[in-house]
VOPAGU-2260 file (C-alpha; in pm, 1 decimal, decimal comma):
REM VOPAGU-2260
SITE   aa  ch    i         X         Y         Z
SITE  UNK   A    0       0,0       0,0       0,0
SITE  UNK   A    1     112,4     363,6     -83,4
SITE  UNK   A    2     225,6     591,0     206,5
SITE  UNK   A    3      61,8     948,3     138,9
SITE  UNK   A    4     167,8    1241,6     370,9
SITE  UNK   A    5    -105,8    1514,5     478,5
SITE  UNK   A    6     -89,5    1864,3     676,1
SITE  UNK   A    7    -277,3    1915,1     986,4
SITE  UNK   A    8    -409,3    2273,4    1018,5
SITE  UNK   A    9    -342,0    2181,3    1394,8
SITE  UNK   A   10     -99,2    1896,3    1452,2
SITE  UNK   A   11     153,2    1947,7    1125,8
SITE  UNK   A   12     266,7    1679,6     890,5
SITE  UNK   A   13     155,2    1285,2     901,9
SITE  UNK   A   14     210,8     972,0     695,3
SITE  UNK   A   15    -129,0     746,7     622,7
SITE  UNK   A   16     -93,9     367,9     489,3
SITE  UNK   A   17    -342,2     455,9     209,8
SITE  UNK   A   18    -502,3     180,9     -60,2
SITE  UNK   A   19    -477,9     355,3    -400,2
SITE  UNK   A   20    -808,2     338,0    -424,5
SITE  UNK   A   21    -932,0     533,2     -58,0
SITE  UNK   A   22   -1048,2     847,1     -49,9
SITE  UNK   A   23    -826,2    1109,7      73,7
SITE  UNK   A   24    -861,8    1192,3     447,9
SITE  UNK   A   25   -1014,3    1512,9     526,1
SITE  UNK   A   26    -994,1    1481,7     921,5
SITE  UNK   A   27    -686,2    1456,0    1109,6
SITE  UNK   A   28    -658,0    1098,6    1325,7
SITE  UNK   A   29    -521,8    1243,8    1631,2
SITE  UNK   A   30    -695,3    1574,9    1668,2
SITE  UNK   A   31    -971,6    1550,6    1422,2
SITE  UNK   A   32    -874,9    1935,0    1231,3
SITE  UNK   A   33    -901,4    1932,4     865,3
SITE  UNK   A   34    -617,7    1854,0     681,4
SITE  UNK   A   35    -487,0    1862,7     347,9
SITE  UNK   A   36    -332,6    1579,1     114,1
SITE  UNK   A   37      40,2    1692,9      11,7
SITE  UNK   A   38     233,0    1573,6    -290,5
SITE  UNK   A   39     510,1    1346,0    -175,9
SITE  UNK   A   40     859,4    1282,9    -259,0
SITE  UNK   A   41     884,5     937,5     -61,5
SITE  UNK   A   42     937,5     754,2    -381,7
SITE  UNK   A   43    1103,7     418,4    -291,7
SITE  UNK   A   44    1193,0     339,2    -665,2
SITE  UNK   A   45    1495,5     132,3    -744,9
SITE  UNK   A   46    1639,8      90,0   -1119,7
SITE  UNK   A   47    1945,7    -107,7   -1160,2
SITE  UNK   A   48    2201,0    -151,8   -1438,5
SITE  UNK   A   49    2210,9      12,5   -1803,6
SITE  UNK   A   50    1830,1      56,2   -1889,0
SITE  UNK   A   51    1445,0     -24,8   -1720,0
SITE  UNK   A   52    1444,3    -452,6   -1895,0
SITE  UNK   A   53    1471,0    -798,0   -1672,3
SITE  UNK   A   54    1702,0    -851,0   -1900,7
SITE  UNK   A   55    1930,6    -586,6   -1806,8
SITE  UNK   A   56    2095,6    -731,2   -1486,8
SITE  UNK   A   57    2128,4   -1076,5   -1596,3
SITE  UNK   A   58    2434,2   -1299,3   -1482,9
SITE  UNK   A   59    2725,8   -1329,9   -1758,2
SITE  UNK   A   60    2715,7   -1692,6   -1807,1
SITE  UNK   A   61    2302,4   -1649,0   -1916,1
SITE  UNK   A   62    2378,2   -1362,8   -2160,8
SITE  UNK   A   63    2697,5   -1561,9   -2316,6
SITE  UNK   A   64    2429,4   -1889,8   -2336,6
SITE  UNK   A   65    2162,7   -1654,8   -2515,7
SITE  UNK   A   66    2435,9   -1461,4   -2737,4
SITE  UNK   A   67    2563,4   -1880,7   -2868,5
SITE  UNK   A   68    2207,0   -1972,4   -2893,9
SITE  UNK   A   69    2101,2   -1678,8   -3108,1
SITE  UNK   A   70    2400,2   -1698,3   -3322,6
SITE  UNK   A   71    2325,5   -2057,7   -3360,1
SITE  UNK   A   72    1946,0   -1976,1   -3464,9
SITE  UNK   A   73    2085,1   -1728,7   -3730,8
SITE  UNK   A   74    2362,1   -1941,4   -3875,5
SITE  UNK   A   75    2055,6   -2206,2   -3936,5
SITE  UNK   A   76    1832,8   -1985,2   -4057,0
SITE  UNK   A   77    2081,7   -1804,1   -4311,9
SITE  UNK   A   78    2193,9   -2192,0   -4455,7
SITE  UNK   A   79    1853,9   -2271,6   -4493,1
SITE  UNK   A   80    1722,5   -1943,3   -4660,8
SITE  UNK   A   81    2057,0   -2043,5   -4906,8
SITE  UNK   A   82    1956,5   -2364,1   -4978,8
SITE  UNK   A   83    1602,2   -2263,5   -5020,3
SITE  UNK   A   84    1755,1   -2028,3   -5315,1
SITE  UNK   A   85    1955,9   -2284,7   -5498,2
């Protein structure tokens, strides 16, 4: 569930466990004041290696196994496209 951060007229700044789908508060939970939904920066958003693919942080050995199998598929698919033209 997202965390969504409000401001209490009264009591200040709180974080709410939120389903995307609630409704915004409009009472505080300790004092019961109005308060205001804020736009939050508590993005926990992680991207590692090169791009945004799965395939991105793959181990060595699997991309060295998929770069011989795909050369394989093209060798066999270039002698047959040969052979086709003969």
């Amino acid at each position: 569930m997202p965390t969504y951060e409000y401001r209490c007229e009264k009591c200040g700044r709180f974080e709410e466990f939120q389903r995307i789908t609630d409704d915004p508060l409009k009472t505080c939970p300790r004092c019961g004041g109005p308060v205001k939904r804020l736009i939050s920066s508590n993005v926990s958003i992680i991207f590692k290696g090169s791009g945004f693919y799965t395939t991105d942080n793959r181990s060595k050995e699997y991309k060295e196994q998929a770069k011989k199998e795909n050369e394989a598929t093209t060798s066999t698919s270039s002698t047959a496209a040969s052979s086709a033209a003969h």
